[in-house]
C-alpha positions as CSV (number, residue, x, y, z in Angstrom):
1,X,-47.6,67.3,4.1
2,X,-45.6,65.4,1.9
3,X,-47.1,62.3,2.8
4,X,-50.6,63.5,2.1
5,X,-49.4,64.6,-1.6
6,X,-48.4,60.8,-1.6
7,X,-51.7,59.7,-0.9
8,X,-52.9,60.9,-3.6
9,X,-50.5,59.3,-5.6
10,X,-51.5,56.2,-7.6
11,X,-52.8,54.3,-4.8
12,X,-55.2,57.0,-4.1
13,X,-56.4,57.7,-7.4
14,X,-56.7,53.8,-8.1
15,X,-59.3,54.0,-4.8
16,X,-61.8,56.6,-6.6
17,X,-61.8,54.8,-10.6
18,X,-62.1,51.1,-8.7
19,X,-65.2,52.9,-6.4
20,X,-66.7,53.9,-10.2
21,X,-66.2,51.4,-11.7
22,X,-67.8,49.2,-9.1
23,X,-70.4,51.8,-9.4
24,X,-70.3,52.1,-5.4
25,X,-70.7,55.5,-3.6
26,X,-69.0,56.5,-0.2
27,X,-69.3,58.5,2.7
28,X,-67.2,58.9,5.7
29,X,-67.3,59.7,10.0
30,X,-64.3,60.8,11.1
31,X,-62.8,61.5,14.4
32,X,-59.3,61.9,14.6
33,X,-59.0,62.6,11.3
34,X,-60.9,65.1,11.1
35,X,-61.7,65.3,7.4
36,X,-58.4,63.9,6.2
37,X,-60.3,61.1,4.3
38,X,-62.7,63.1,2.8
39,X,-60.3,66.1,1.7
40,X,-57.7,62.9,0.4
41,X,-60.7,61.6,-1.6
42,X,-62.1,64.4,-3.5
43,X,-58.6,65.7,-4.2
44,X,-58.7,63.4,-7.1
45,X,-60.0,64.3,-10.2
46,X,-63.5,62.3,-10.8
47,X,-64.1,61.8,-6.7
48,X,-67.8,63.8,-7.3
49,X,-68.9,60.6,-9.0
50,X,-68.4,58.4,-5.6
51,X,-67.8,60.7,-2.9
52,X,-71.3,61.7,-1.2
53,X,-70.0,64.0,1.5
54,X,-68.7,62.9,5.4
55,X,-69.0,64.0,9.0
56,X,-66.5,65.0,11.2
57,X,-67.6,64.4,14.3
58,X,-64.6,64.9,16.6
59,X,-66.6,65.8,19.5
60,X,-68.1,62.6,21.3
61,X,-71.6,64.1,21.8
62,X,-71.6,64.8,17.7
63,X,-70.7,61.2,17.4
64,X,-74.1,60.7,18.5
65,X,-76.3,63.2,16.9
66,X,-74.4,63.5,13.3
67,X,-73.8,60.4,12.8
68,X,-76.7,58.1,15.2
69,X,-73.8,56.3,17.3
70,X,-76.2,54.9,20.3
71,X,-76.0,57.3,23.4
72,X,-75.3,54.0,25.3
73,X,-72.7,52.5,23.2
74,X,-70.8,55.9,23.4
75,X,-71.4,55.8,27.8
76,X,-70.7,52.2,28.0
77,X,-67.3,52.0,25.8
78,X,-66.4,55.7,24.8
79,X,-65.4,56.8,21.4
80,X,-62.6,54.6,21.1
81,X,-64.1,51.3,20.4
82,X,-64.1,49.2,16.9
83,X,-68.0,49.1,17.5
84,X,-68.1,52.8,17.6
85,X,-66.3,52.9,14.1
86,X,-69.0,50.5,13.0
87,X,-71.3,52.5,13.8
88,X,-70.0,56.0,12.4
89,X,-69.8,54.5,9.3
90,X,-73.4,53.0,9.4
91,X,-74.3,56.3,10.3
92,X,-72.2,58.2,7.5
93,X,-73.9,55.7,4.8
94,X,-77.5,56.4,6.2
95,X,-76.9,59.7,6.6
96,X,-75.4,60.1,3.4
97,X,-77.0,58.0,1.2
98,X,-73.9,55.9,0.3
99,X,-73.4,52.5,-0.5
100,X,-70.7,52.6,1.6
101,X,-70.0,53.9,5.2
102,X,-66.2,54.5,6.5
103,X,-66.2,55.2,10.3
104,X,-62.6,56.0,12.0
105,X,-61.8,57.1,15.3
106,X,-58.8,56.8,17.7
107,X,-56.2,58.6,19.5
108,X,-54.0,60.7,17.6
109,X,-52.6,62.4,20.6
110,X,-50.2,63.1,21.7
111,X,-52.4,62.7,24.9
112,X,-54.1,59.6,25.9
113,X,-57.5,59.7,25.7
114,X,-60.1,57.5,27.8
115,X,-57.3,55.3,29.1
116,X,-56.5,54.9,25.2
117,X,-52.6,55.7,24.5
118,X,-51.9,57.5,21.3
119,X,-51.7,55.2,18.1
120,X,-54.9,53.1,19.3
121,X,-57.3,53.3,16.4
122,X,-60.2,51.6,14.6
123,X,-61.5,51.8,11.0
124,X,-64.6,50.2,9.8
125,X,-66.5,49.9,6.4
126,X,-70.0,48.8,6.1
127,X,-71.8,48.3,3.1
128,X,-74.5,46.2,1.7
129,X,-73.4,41.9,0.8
130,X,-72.8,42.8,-2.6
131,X,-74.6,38.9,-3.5
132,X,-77.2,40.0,-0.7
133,X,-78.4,43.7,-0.8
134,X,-80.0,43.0,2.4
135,X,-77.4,42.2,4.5
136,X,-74.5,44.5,5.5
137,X,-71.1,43.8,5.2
138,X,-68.8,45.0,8.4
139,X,-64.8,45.0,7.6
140,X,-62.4,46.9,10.2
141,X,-58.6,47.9,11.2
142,X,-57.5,48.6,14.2
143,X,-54.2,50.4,15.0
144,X,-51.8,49.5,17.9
145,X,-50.7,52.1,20.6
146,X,-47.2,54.1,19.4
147,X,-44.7,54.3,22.1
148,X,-43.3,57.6,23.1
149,X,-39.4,57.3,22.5
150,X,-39.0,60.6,21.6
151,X,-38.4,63.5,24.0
152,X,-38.0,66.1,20.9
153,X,-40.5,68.6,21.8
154,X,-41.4,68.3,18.1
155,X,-41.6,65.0,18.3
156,X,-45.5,64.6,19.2
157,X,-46.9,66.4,16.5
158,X,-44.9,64.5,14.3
159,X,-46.0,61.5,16.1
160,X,-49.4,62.7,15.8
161,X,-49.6,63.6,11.8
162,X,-48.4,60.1,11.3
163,X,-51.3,57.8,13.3
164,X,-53.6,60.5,11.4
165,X,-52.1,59.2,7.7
166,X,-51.9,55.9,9.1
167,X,-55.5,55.7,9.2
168,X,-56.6,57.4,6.2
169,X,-54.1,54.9,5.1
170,X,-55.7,52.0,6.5
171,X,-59.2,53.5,5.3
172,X,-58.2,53.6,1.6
173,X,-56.9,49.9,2.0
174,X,-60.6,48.8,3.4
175,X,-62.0,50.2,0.0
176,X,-59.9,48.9,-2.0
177,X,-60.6,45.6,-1.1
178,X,-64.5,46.4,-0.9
179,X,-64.2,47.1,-4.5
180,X,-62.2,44.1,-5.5
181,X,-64.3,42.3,-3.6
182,X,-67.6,43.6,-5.5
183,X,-66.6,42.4,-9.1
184,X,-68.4,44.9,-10.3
């Protein structure tokens, strides 16, 4: 986990004191990561003043009835679409009662999943226009399948703990710009 621990380095800890000082709250959906973002968040010192709480809704049908992803969205395109991370994080910020949402979902793998090879991810944060309160703000990330050039049988895990930090990763880069981006 030595990459975790590096999240919560500097840049991590820069995410949390720019989210108060923008005096903006968050809340998070996650699939494949299953928590990652929220346990990374409130690992810094402070996080209770912006971190509302999160869903991990790994299973598809939880997408859905945690975090209000439309039934039909989910049938049409599956869980690994960049509208179904728009939508987790709508849900997490409803839910929640966040300024902010983060949705993320993907294929960690090492198995594809609905024709989706590992590495093929989306991120999305949606918030209010911070000059508008009544419009919402949508800004994603996708991720690009990883190809398997590794037989190691050790390999895929490996594989897999990467794409997982990859998109807390890419997460924590979303908020930072929502902050800069507030002015607050």
């Amino acid at each position: 986990m030595d990459e975790f621990l590096e999240l919560r380095s500097g840049r991590l800890a820069a995410v949390v004191v720019g989210l108060r000082r923008a005096g903006l709250t968050v809340a998070t959906a996650e699939s494949l990561t299953g928590g990652l973002l929220g346990a990374a968040l409130s690992s810094v010192p402070g996080s209770s003043a912006v971190l509302r709480g999160g869903l991990i809704v790994y299973a598809t049908d939880l997408k859905h009835t945690l975090a209000g992803v439309p039934a039909e969205l989910l049938a049409a395109r599956g869980p690994v679409d960049p509208d179904v991370a728009v939508a987790l994080a709508a849900g997490a910020r409803e839910r929640c009662g966040a300024d902010l949402g983060v949705g993320l979902t993907g294929v960690a793998g090492p198995d594809p999943q609905d024709g989706h090879p590992p590495g093929t991810w989306f991120v999305a944060v949606t918030g209010p226009d911070l000059a508008d309160s009544g419009t919402a703000v949508v800004t994603t990330r996708t991720g690009h399948p990883v190809p398997d050039v590794n037989p190691d049988h050790h390999e895929p895990q490996r594989q897999r703990h990467r794409i997982r930090l990859q998109v807390v990763s890419a997460a924590l880069d979303l908020l930072a710009e929502r902050c800069t981006a507030s002015g607050r």
